[in-house]
N, C-alpha and C positions, 0 to 999 in steps of 0.2 A: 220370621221366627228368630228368637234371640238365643245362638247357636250359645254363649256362655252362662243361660240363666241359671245353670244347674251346676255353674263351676263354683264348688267352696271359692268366700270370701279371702283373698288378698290379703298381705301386710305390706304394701307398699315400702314401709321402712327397711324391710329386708332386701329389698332392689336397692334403696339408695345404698346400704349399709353396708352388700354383697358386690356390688357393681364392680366390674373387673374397666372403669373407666373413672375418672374421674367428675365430680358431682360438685359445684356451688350454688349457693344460692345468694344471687345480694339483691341490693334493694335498688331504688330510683339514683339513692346518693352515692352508690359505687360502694355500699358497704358492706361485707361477709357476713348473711345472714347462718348460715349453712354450709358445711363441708363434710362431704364424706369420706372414711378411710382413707379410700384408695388414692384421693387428690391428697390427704394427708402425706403421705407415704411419699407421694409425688415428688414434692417441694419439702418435704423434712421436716413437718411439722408432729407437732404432739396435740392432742384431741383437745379441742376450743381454743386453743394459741389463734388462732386464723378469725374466731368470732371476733366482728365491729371493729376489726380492720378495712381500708383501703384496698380494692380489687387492686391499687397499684405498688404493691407492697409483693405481688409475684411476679412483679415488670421490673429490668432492669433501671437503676435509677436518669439512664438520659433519655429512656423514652415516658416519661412519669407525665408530662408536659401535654405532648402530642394525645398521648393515651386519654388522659382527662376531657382534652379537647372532643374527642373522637367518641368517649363514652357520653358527654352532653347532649351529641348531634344523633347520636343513635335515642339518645330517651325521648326527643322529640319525636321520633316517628318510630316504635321499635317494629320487628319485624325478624320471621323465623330466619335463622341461618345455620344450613346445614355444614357438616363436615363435608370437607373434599370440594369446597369452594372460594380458596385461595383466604382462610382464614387461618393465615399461618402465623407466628410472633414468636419472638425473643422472651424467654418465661426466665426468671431465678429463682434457686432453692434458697433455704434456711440460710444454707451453708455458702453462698453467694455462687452458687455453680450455674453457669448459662446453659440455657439446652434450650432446645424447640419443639415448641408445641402446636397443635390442632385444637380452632375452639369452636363449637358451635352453641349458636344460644337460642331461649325459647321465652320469648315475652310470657307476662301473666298476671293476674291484678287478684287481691285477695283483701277483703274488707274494706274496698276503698284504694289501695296504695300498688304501686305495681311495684312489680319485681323480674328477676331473671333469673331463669336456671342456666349455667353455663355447663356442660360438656369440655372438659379436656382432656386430652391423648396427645402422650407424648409419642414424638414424633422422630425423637435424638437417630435411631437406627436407620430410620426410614432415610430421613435427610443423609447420612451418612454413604449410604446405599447408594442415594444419588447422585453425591458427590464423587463416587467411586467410577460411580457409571459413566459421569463426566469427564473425570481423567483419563479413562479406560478408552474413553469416544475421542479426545481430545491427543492421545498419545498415537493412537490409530489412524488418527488425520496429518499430524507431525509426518510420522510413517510413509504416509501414501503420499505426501508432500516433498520428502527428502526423495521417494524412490521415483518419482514424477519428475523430479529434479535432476536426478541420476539419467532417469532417461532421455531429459530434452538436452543434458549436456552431451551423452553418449551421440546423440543423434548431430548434436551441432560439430562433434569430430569430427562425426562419420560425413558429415557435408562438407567441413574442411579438406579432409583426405580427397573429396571427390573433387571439389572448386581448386584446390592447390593443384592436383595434378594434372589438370588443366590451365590456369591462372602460371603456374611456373613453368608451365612447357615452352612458353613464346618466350620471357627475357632471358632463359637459358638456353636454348636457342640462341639467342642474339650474342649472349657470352662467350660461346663458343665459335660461333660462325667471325665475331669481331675478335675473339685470339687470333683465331687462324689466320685472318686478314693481316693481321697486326703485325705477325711474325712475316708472313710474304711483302709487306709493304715495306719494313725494315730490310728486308734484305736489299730492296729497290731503294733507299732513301725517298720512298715519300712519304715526308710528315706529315703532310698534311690531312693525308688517306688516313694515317697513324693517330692521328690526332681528332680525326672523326669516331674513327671506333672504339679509340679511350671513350671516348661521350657518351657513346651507346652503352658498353660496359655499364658507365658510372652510371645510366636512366634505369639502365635493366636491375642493377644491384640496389637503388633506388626504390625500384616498384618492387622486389623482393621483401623488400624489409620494411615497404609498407603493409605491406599482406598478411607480414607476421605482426608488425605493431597491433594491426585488426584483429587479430586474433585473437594476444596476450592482452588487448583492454577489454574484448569481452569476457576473458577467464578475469580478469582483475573489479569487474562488474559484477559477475554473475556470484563471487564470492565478497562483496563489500569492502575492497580492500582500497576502493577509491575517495578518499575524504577530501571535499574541497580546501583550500587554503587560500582564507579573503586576505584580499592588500586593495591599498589605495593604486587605483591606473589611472593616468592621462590618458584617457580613452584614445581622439583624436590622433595624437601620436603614435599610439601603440597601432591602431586598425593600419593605418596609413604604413607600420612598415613591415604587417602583414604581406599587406597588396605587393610589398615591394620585391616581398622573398617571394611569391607567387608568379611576378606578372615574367620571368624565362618560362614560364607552362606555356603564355601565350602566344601566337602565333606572330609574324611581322605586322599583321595590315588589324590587330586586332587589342585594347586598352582594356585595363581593369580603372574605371572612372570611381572613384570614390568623393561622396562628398557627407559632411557632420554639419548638425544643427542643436544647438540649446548647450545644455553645460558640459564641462571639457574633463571633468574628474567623476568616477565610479567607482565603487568596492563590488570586488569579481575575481574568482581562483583565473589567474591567466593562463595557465597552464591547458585547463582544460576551456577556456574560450579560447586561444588558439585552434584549439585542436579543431572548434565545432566551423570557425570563418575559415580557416583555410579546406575542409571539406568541401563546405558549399562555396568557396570559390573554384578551387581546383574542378568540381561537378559541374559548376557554369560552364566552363574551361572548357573540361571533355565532349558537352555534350551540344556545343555552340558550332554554328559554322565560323569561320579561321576568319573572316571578315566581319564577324559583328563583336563588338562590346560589349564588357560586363560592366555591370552598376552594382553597386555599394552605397547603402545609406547607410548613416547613423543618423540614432537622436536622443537627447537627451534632456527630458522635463525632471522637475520637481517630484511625479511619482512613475514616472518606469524610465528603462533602457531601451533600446529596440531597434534590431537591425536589420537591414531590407538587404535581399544579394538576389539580384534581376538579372536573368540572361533573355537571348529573344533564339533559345535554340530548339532542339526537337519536340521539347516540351513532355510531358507525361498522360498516355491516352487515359481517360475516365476512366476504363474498366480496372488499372492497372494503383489507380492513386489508393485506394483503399489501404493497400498492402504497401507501398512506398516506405514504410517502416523500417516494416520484417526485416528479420535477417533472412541474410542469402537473397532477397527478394529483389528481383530484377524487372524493370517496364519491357513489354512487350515488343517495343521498339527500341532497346539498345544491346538486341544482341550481337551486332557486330562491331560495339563499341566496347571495350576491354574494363572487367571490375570485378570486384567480388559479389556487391550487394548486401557488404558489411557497411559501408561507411555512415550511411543517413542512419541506420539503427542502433550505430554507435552512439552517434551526434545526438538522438534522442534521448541517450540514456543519460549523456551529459546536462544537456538541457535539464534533464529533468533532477538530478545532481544539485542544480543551480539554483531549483525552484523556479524556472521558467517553462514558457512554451515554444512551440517550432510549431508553424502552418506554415500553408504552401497554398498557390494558384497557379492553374497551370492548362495550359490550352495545346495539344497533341499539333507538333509542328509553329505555333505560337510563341512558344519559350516558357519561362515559368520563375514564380517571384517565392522567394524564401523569406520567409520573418521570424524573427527571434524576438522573444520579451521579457525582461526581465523587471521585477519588481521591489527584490529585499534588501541589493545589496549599493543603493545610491546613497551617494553620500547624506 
């Protein structure tokens, strides 16, 4: 049963004419056979202005190109396209004002020749809405970013407060206990005694004010205020009197061996490649027995830099390398060996400052090989 047989006859023209949406109609050649009001209105037109015009004459003029192209490829095979499936475009008024619009179109052939009816709605609030939603999502993420940040700094304090007051109990300690010495040794004339415990003093205020150097480079990190500064280095030379200021860490029966291969000049902030080789050497240092030697490689080709720092000491157990980074982060086996578990996650941040990398191999009781690589800054 034809439930509208008994419904009075339609005037069609009244929908086009009524439409509270915009209505054209063009033909195969992109040309405006038909516009109703409301697209009038749209785009700032006056009634038949739009007829045997160019569908690209509502297109701004640098997408006129692409648009033709893409109306060609559609009349080869046309086919229904609804609103609300990513048929969105750049439309212009009369008055050359951009805004966005929604278009959906409806093939149709009549005496022979086809044609399209195009559906447009503008879309300017909608978009607008979105984009609001977007800053609104995007200001909210900032937000929870800064306060995420607020909180891991809070937290790396509050770990400082707890590591310092531990980390500073032992050379102050030693500060005090080598006063008092000093002052009873003086009374005795012996310098020698006197002149042991100046040393200690000077190790202890040494490691003090490495712990805060650790410190103040992670606050000088964590707010961007480190910018490298390239110069030309003689590499060679320079590593070589690294090892030199290093090697009083070392024990008597124990050498920092360094040897270089390939080219003798690089561009690299030294400031902050000091920082990262005398870590990992001073770390061979610590964590070596007093009888073995450290190695030092360099090398330098044509496209990288790269430096090897080889101890054969306690090495890092598997479970522990993951985290080897972190801050604070300490191997499971050097906790009776004195640190904070700043220094490698400083050296990463450097490295990575550089545009290089930092890996490691490392075997628990084995020793463990450090490599650095650098690639942008050779001559």
């Amino acid at each position: 049963m034809n439930v509208f047989s008994s419904a009075p006859e339609l005037d069609l023209n009244a929908l086009f004419n009524h439409a509270s949406v915009g209505i054209m109609v063009t033909d195969e050649d992109g040309y405006i056979i038909k516009a109703n009001p409301f697209l009038l209105k749209m785009f700032g037109y006056e009634n038949h202005q739009l007829e045997n015009q160019k569908i690209e004459v509502l297109i701004p003029q640098r997408y006129h190109a692409s648009h033709t192209a893409r109306r060609s490829h559609y009349m080869k095979k046309p086919d229904n396209r609804q609103m609300g499936h990513g048929s969105e475009f750049e439309a212009i008024k009369k008055s050359g004002e951009i805004f966005s619009v929604e278009v959906s179109l409806s093939p149709y052939q009549q005496h022979g020749k086809k044609y399209i009816t195009a559906f447009v709605n503008d879309i300017t609030l909608r978009k607008k809405a979105e984009a609001e939603l977007l800053e609104a999502k995007a200001k909210d993420l900032i937000m929870e970013v800064n306060l995420s940040r607020e909180i891991q700094l809070n937290e790396l304090k509050t770990k400082f407060v707890s590591m310092a007051s531990h980390e500073f109990r032992i050379p102050l300690s030693a500060i005090l206990s080598s006063s008092y010495l000093i002052s009873q040794y003086g009374q005795r004339g012996n310098f020698d005694q006197q002149e042991k415990h100046i040393n200690k003093i000077k190790n202890a205020v040494s490691l003090l004010t490495g712990i805060l150097n650790n410190f103040l480079s992670i606050e000088k990190i964590e707010e961007g205020k480190i910018t490298p500064t390239i110069k030309e280095v003689a590499i060679e030379d320079y590593l070589t009197n690294i090892c030199e200021e290093i090697s009083p860490l070392t024990s008597p029966e124990q050498q920092i061996i360094y040897t270089h291969t390939g080219g003798l000049t690089i561009y690299t902030d030294t400031v902050l490649l000091r920082h990262i080789i005398t870590n990992l050497l001073s770390n061979a240092i610590k964590f070596s027995p007093k009888q073995k030697n450290i190695y030092m490689y360099s090398q330098c080709t044509d496209t990288e830099f790269e430096i090897k720092v080889v101890d054969q000491g306690i090495g890092i157990p598997l479970a522990s390398q993951a985290n080897i980074f972190d801050r604070f982060f300490r191997a499971s086996n050097s906790g009776n060996i004195q640190g904070t578990g700043l220094g490698l996650s400083i050296i990463a941040s450097y490295v990575k400052l550089l545009k290089g990398t930092i890996s490691f191999e490392s075997e628990e009781g084995k020793g463990t090989t450090f490599v650095v690589r650098f690639d942008c800054f050779l001559e």
